[in-house]
C-alpha positions in Angstrom: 150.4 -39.4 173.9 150.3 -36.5 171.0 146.5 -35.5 171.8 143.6 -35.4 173.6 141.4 -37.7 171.1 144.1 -40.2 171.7 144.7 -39.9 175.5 140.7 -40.2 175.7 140.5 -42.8 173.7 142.9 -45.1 175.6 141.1 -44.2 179.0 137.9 -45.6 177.9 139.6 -48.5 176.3 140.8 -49.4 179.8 137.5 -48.9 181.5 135.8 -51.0 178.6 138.0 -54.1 179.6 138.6 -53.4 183.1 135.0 -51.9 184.2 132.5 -52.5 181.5 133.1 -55.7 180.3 134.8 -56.9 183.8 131.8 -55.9 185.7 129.6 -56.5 183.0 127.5 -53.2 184.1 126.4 -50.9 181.1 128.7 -47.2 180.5 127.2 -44.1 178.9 130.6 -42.8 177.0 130.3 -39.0 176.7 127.9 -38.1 173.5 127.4 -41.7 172.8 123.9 -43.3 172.2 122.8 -45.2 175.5 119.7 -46.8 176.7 119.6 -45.8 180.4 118.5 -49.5 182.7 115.2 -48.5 184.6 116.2 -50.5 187.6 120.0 -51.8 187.6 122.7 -50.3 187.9 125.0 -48.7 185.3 127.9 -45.7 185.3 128.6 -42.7 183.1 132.1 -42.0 182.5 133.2 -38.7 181.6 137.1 -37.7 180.6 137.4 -33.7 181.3 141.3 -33.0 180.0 142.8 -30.3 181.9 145.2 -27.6 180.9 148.6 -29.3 179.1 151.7 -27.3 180.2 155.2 -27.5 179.0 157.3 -29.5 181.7 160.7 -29.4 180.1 162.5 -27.6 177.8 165.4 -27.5 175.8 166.0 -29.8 172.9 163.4 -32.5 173.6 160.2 -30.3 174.8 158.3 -32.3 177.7 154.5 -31.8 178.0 152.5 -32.8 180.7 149.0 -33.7 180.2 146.3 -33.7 183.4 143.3 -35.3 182.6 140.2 -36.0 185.1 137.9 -38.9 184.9 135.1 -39.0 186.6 132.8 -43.1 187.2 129.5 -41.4 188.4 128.0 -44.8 189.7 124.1 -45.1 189.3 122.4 -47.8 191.7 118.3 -47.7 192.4 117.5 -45.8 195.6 116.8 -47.7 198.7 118.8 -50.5 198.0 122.1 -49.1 200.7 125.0 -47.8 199.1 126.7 -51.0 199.2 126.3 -52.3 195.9 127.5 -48.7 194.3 130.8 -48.6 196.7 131.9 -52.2 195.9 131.5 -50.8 191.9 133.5 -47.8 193.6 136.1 -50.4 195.0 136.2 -52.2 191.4 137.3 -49.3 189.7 139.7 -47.8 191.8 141.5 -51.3 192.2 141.6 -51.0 188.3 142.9 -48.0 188.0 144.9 -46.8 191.4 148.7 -46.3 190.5 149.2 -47.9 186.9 150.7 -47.3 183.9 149.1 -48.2 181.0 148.8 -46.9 177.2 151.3 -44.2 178.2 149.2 -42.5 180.7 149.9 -42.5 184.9 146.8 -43.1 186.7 147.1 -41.9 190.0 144.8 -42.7 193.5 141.1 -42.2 192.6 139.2 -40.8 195.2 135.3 -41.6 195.9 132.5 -39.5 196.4 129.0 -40.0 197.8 126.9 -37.3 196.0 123.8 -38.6 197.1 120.0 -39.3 195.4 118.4 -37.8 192.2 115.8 -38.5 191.2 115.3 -42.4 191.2 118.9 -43.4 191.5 121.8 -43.2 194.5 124.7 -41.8 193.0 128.8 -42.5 194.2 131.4 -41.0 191.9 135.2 -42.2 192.0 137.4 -39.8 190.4 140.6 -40.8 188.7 143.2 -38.8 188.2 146.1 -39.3 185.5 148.5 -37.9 183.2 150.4 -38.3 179.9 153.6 -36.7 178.8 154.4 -36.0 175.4 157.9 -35.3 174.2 158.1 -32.7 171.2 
């Protein structure tokens, strides 16, 4: 994994198949166009890279490669939180301690931020790496 268009990339590629189309819920990618549901529920996925720092060195450089992702789960108020943490429980089955498309997901991690506005919100935060060898 060489950069961060890349390492994003392949995180939403495994939340398309494994969430998205899985779940068959609708995902607001970050600056993509979306039509928010007025009464179902639906996620927004955003992929916050962290600093990259240099791991190894000597004649094959080792970078590591923290990223954050964050499922901020949408569900209409007053319905429970039920249907948002078995979403929660969906995505961190999907994603808890796998390697896939060269990046280490680690245990994601829920949290209940409450309501806004007309929607109950849960968010399960994954957390994952890449390393790059140069």
């Amino acid at each position: 994994m060489t950069d961060f268009e890349a390492l994003t990339n392949a995180i939403r590629t495994k939340f398309g198949t494994d969430v998205e189309d899985a779940l068959s819920l609708p995902v607001q990618y970050d600056n993509a166009p979306f039509t928010q549901p007025a009464d179902s529920a639906w996620i927004r996925l955003s992929i916050l890279p962290e600093r990259a720092f240099m791991a190894e060195i000597g004649t094959t450089k080792r970078f590591h490669i923290p990223v954050l992702s964050v499922a901020s789960i949408f569900t209409p108020v007053e319905t429970g939180d039920q249907p948002a943490l078995s979403i929660a429980d969906s995505i961190t089955a999907a994603f808890r301690a796998t390697t896939e498309g060269g990046i280490t997901y680690r245990t994601p991690y829920v949290t209940n931020v409450g309501r806004s506005d007309k929607w109950h919100q849960i968010n399960v935060t994954i957390p994952a790496y890449a390393q790059d060898f140069g």
